[in-house]
Structures are given as C-alpha cells and as structure tokens.
C-alpha positions as CSV (number, residue, x, y, z in Angstrom):
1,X,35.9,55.3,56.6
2,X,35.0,55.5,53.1
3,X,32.0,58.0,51.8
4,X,28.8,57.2,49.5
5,X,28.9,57.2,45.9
6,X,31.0,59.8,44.6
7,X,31.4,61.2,48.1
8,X,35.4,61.4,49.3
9,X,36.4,59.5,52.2
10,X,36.2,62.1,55.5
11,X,39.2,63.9,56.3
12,X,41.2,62.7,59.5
13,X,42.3,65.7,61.8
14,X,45.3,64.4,63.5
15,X,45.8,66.9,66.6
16,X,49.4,68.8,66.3
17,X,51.5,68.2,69.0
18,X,53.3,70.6,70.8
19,X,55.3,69.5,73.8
20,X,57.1,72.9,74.4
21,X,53.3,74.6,75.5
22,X,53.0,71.7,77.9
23,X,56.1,72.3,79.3
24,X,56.1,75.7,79.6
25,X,53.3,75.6,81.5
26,X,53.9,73.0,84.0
27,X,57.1,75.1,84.7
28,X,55.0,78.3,84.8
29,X,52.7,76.2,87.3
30,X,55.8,74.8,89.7
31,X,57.4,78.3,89.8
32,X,54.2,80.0,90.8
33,X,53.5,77.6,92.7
34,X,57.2,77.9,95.3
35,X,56.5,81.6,95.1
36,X,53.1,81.3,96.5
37,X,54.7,78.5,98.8
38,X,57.2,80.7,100.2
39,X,55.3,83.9,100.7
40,X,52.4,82.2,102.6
41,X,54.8,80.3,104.8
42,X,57.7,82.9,105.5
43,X,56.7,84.3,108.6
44,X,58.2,87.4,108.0
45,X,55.8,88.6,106.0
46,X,53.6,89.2,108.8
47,X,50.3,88.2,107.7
48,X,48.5,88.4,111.1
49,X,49.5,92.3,111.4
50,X,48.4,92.8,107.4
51,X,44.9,91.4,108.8
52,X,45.1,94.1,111.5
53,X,46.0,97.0,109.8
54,X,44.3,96.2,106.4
55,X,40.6,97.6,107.2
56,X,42.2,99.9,110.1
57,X,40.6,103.2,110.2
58,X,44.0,105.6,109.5
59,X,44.1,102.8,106.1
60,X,40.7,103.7,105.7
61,X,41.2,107.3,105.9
62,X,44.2,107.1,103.3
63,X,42.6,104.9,101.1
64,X,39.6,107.3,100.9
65,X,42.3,110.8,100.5
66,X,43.9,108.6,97.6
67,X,40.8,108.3,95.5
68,X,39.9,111.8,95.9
69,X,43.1,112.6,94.6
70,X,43.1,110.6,91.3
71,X,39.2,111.5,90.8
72,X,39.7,115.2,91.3
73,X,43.4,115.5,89.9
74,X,42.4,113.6,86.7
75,X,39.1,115.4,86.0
76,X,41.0,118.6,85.9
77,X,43.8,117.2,84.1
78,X,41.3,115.5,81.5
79,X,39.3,119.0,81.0
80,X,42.4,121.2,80.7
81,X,44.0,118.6,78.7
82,X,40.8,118.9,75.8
83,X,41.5,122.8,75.7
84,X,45.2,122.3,75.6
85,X,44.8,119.8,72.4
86,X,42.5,122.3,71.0
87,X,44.9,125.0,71.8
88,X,47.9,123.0,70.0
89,X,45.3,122.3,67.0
90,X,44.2,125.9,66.4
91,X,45.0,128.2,63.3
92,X,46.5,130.9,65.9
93,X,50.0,130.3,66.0
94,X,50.0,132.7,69.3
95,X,47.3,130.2,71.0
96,X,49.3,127.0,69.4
97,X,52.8,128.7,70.8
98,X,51.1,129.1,74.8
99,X,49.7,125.5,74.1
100,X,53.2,123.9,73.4
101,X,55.1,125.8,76.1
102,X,52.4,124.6,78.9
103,X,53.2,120.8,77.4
104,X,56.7,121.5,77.3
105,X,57.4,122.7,81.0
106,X,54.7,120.5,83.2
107,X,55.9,117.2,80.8
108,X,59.7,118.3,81.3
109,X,59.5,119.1,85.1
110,X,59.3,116.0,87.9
111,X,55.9,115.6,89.1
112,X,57.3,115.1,92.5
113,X,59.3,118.7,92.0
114,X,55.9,120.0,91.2
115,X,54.0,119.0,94.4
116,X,56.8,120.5,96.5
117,X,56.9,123.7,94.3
118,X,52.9,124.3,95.0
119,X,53.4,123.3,98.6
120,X,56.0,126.3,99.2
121,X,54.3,129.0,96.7
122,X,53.9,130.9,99.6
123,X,57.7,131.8,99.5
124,X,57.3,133.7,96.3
125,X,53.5,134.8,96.4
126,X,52.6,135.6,100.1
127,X,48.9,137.1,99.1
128,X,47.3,135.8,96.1
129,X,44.9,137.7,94.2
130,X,42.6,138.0,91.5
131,X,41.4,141.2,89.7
132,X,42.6,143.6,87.1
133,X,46.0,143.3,85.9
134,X,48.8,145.7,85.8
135,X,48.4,147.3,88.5
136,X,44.5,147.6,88.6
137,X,42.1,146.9,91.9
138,X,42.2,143.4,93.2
139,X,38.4,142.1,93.9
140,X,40.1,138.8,96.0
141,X,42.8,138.9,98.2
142,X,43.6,135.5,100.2
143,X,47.2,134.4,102.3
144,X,48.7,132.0,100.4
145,X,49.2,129.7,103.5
146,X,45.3,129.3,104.6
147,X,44.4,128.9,100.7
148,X,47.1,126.7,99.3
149,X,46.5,123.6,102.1
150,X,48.9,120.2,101.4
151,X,45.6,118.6,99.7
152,X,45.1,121.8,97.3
153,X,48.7,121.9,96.5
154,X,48.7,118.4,95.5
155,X,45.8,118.4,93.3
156,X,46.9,121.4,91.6
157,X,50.2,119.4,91.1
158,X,48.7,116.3,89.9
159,X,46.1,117.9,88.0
160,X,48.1,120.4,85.9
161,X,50.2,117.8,85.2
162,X,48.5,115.5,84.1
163,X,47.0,117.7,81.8
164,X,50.4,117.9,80.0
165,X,49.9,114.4,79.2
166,X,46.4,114.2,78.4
167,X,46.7,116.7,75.9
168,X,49.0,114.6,73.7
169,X,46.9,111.9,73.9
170,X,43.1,114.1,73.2
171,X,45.6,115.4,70.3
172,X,46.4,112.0,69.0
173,X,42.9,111.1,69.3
174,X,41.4,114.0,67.1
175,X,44.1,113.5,64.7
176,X,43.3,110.0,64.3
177,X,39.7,111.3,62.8
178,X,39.8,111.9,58.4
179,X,39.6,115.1,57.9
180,X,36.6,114.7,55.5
181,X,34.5,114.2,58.8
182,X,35.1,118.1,59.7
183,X,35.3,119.7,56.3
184,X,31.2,117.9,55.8
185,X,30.5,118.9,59.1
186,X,31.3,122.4,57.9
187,X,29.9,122.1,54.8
188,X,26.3,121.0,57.1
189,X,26.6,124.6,58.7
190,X,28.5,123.2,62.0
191,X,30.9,125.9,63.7
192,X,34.4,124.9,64.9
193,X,32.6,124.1,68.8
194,X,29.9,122.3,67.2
195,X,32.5,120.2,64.9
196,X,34.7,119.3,67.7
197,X,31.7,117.8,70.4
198,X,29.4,116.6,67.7
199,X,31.8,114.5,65.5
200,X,35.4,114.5,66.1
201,X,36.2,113.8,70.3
202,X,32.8,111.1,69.6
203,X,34.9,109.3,67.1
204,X,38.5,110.1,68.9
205,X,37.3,108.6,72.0
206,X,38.3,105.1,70.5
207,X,41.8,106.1,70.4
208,X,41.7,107.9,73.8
209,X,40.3,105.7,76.4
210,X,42.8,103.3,76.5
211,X,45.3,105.7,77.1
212,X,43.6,107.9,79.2
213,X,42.6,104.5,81.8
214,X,46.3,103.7,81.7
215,X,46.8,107.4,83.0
216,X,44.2,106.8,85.4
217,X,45.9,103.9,86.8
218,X,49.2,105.7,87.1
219,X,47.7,109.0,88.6
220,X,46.3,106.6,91.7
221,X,50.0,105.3,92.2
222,X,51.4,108.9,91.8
223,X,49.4,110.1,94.6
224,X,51.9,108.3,96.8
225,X,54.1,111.3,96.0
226,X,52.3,113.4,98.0
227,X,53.5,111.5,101.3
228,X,56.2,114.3,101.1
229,X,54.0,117.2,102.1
230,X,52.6,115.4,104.8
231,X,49.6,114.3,103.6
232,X,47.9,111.2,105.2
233,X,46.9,109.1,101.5
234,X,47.5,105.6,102.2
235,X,51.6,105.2,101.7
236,X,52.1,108.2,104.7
237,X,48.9,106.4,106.3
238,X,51.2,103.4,106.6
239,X,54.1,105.1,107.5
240,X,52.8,106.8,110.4
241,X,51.5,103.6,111.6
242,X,54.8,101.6,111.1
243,X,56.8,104.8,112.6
244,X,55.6,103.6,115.7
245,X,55.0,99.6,115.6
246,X,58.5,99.5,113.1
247,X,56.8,96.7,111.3
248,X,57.2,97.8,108.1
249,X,56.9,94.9,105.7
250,X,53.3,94.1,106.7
251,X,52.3,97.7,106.3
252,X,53.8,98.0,102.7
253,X,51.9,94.7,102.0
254,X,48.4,96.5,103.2
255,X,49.6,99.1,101.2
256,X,50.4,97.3,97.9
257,X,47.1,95.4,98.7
258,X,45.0,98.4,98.6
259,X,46.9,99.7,95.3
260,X,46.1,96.3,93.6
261,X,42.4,96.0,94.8
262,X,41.6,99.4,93.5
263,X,44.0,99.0,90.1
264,X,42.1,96.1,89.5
265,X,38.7,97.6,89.7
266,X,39.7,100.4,87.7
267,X,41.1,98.4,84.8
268,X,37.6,96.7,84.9
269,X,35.8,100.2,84.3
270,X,38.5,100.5,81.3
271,X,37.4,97.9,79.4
272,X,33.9,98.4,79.6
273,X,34.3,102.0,78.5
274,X,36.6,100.8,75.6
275,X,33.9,98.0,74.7
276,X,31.5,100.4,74.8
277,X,33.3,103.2,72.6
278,X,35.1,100.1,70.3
279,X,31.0,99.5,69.3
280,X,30.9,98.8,65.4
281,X,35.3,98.5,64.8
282,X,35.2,95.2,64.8
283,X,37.7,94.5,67.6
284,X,37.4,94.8,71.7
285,X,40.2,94.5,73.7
286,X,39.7,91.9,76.8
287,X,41.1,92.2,79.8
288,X,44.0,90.7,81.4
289,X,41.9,88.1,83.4
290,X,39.5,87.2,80.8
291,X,42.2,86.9,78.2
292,X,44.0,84.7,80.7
293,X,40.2,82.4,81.4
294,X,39.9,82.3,77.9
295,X,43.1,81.3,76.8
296,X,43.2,78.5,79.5
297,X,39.5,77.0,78.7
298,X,40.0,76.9,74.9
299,X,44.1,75.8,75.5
300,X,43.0,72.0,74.9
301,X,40.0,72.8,72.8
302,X,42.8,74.4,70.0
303,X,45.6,71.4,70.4
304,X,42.9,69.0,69.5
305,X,41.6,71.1,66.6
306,X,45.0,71.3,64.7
307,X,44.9,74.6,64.4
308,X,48.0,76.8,64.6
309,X,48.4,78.5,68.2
C-alpha cells in the first residue's frame, strides 16, 4: 500500500512467532489437565466424606480457634515487633543490646519448642506474680496452671515469636526511609515519637506490608503447631475426627481446603493494602490470579503485536 505525496508506504507488522509458548502451554494444559483427571476420579480420595466433614461443626469450631490465633498472635507480634525495631534503632546501646538478644533467642529457638516451653511453665514458675521486684510485696498472685490455659500458651508462643521476625522487617522498613525525612522533621520541631508516627512507619509501610502479609499467611499455617498441646484448631479438629472414622485422607483434604480458602482470602486483603500504601511509586504488585487473567487475555493480543514477551 503506498502513502500520499511525500507520505512513506505504511509499515507492515508481521506477528513474531513463537512456537515454544504454544507448546508449553498445551503441555501445561494436558498435565493439569490428568492431574485433575485423576484426583476427581480416584476414589480414594474420598470426596463424599470431604462433603461431610467440610462444614461439620468440630471443622467449624477449629476453623474459628485458628483465626483467633493468627489475628491475636500477629497483632501482638506486630506491636511488639514496632518497639523492638525501635529498640534495635535507638542511640542507647543498653536498649539496642536487650533488643538484639530478644531477636536472637525467639528467631534461634523452634517455634514448635516454644509452644511446648509455655505450655509446661508451670514446672519452673508454680505461682506467677506481679509487683515489686527483689523481694518487694506482690499486688497479683495467680497458679500458673489456671492462668497459662493451652490457648494462652499458644498465643504467647506465636505472638512473641513472631515478634522476632517482625522486628527485622519494621527495621528494614524504617531504614528504607532517607534520613533527610527525620533530620527536617527535627528541624520542624517534631520529637523522636512524633518523627517516627508522622513520617517514617507512613513512608516504611511500602516496604513492610508485603512482608508482614507473607507473615500473616505463614502464622495461620503455624497454628497447626499447636495440635501438640491439645488444642482443637482445625489440624487436631481433624484428627480427632479421623481418630475414630480412620479415614484420614478426606480429613487432611477438609483440612488443606480450609487452609487454602482462608490463604486465599488473605492474600486478597494483601494486595489491596499494598495497592493502597504503593499510591504514588509508580508500581502495584497484582496478585497471583489477576497476573495469571491478565497474562492469559493479553497472551494473543502481544503475539500478534510483535512485541517481545
């Protein structure tokens, strides 16, 4: 097709062909495809009994004890994990020392040691109590065995923790913010408190929500853990259940069910939170799915435009 006077002819865009994307997906496609194949028709698997047990109320019940435990374990270990990255950050050596060594022992210890550590504390503190030290009057006294309950003793597990771990990343966080933010805040008349809330944590929350969702994922997996001190969350849930029907495979795939449903929802809530606080960077992170939508809509739309995948 030629153009008008002094015009140049129109450019011909001739697709790029790639045969390799093709066939890497129709084999993606005929794999998933005899996995899905197998597990629907193996009868093994026991899909009437998952349809039994999957809204059952002791599933119920464990799914419920589960969320409490990652919503309560991670808001303490999210709280205590700020004040530990401000301990590690301050000018006090002393209160940067205490800092470290509370990072050092909960990171370097097994969370499962942990839970069963809490959950016999009564071996080594029979009555705990609060009031003046060395030697001074106690103003709460309380048996160890009626306070510390299996739930209390895996919450304080989880929570301190994951405190541990939280305070590397709120660390990593504030250092990611210049430093020129805090010395003008300073120079504005802001105290250290003031500083932190008002213009570094706003600005480090960029680099700590993704991190801190991928935390929150794991915690709600690590609460299986705490099926050793005998409480019901939704892995000992199923296990008492298949204790007594010994169908165990069915149970396990009402279990992983659960886990994925509520995985799934929570990695929804992390990336709205990092679209919100990613605002004005310049780049969002999508999720999984809609990476995987978008990337299969525009998969022809790009081979016919030439451009390089």
């Amino acid at each position: 097709m030629e153009g008008g006077p002094g015009r140049p002819e129109a450019i011909k865009a001739i697709p790029v062909r790639r045969p390799g994307r093709w066939l890497a997906a129709a084999i993606v496609l005929v794999v998933a495809a005899s996995l899905i194949r197998s597990v629907v028709t193996n009868p093994r698997f026991g899909w009437e009994t998952v349809g039994d047990y999957l809204f059952s109320a002791p599933i119920i019940d464990g799914v419920r004890i589960t969320i409490e435990l990652t919503v309560i374990a991670m808001a303490i270990g999210i709280v205590l994990g700020i004040v530990l990255a401000v301990m590690r950050l301050s000018p006090n050596p002393l209160v940067a020392a205490a800092g470290s060594f509370y990072v050092w022992f909960f990171r370097g210890t097994p969370v499962l040691v942990q839970i069963l550590f809490w959950s016999f504390i009564s071996a080594l503190y029979p009555k705990i109590a609060l009031g003046i030290p060395f030697g001074g009057p106690a103003f709460v006294n309380a048996d160890a065995n009626s306070l510390i309950q299996p739930f209390t003793a895996a919450i304080l597990a989880l929570g301190l923790n994951e405190a541990a771990y939280m305070a590397e990343i709120v660390r990593a966080g504030m250092l990611s913010v210049d430093e020129g933010q805090s010395d003008a805040a300073t120079a504005l008349g802001m105290t250290r408190l003031q500083t932190l809330r008002r213009v570094v944590l706003p600005q480090a929350m960029r680099v700590i929500i993704p991190p801190t969702g991928n935390e929150t994922i794991s915690m709600l997996k690590t609460t299986a853990l705490v099926s050793v001190v005998a409480l019901a969350e939704l892995l000992y849930a199923a296990q008492l259940i298949y204790a007594e029907n010994y169908k165990q495979i069915p149970l396990l795939l009402v279990v992983s069910i659960w886990y994925l449903a509520l995985t799934s929802v929570l990695s929804i809530g992390q990336h709205f939170l990092e679209k919100h606080y990613g605002r004005g960077s310049g780049h969002t992170a999508p999720t999984a799915w809609g990476r995987l939508a978008g990337d299969l809509f525009s998969f022809r739309r790009r081979d016919q435009s030439g451009a390089i995948g």
